[in-house]
C-alpha positions as CSV (number, residue, x, y, z in Angstrom):
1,X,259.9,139.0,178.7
2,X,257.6,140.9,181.3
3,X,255.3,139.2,183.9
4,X,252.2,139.6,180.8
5,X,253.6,137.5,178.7
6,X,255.3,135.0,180.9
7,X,251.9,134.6,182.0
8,X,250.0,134.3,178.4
9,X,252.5,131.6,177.6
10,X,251.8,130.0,180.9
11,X,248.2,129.6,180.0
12,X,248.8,129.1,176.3
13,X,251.2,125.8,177.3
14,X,248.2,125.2,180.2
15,X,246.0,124.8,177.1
16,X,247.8,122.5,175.5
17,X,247.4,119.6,178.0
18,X,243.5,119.2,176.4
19,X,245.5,117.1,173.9
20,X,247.6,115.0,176.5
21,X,245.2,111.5,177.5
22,X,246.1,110.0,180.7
23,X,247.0,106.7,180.5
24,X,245.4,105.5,183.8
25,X,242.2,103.5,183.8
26,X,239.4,105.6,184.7
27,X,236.1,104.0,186.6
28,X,234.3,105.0,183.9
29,X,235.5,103.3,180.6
30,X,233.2,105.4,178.2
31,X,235.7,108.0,177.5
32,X,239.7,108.8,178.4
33,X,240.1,112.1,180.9
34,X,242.6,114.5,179.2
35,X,245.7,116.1,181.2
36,X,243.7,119.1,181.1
37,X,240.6,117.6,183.1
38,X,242.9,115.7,185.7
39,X,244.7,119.1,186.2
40,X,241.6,121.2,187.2
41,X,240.1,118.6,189.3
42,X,243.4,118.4,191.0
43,X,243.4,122.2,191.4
44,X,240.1,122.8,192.6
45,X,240.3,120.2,195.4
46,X,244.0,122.0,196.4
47,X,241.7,125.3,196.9
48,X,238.8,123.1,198.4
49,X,241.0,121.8,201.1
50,X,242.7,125.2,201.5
51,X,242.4,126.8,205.5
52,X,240.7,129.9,205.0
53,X,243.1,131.2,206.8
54,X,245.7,131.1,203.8
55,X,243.4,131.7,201.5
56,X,241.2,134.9,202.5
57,X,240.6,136.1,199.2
58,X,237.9,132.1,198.6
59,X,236.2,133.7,201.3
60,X,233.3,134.8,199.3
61,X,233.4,131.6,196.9
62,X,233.3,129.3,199.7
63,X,230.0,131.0,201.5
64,X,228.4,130.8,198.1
65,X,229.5,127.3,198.4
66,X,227.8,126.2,201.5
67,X,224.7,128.5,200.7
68,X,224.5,125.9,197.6
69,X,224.9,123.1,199.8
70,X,228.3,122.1,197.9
């Protein structure tokens, strides 16, 4: 299996986690967050609280950030 496909079945398994409820109680009881939500909110913080410094290539991402006041 080459790195292309490894990395289509990553993010066809990575899709799969829409279907997956978490089971903790959320603040808001209107609705359950799915695995998928929790993921990507996990995820962006990680890159959020990233140093620039390791991650060089956020540089534009995170100007266009502050400029929005974000």
């Amino acid at each position: 299996m080459n790195r292309l496909d490894r990395q289509l079945q990553f993010a066809a398994e990575a899709g799969r986690l829409k279907g997956v409820l978490r089971q903790t109680i959320r603040t808001d009881p209107v609705r359950r967050e799915n695995l998928a939500e929790h993921s990507w909110h996990l995820a962006v913080m990680a890159v959020a609280l990233l140093p620039a410094d390791q991650a060089p290539m956020l540089k534009n991402v995170r100007a266009n950030a502050d400029a929005d006041g974000l």
